[in-house]
Steps between C-alpha positions, in 0.01 A plus 500: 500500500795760563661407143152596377459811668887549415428505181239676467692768657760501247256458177279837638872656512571398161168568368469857621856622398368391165183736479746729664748513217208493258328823624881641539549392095163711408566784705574770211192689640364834308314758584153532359410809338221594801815474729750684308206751490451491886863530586563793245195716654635415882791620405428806341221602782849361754841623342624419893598077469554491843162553659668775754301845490584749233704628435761279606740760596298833486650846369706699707356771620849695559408516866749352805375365801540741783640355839275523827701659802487159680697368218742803485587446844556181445801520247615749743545310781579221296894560415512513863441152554711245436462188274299361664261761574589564870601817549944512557455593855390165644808346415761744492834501605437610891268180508755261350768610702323403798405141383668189613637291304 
């Protein structure tokens, strides 16, 4: 009974990499003309591919952003601190001196 089911196994594997191949052979697939009609309208009602908003990348305006005061503060302070972001007098020279070790 195993060397049955075995086999039938193995003859369903054969069987349907045959009708695979045979779709795969017959596979030069065309457009019909409704399609090639669809796809031409959708794209020229759509010139954006991607499906984002549009314009993709809008116009400039010839504006610049202008910085809040939090933010100016900010890169103010910031050349005071060191890399990694704690200001330079937490560990300065005074306070390693007076480590052990």
């Amino acid at each position: 009974m195993l060397k049955r089911n075995i086999a039938i196994l193995i003859a369903g594997g054969l069987f349907s990499a045959q009708a695979g191949l045979a779709v795969a052979e017959n596979a030069s697939w065309q457009l019909s003309p409704a399609e090639a009609k669809y796809f031409e309208e959708q794209a020229a009602r759509n010139p954006n591919p991607t499906g984002g908003p549009s314009p993709v990348f809008p116009a400039s305006t010839g504006t610049r952003l202008v910085a809040s005061p939090e933010l100016i503060k900010y890169f103010a302070e910031r050349p005071a601190r060191g890399p990694m972001g704690v200001a330079n007098g937490v560990f300065n020279d005074e306070c390693l001196k007076n480590s052990p070790g």
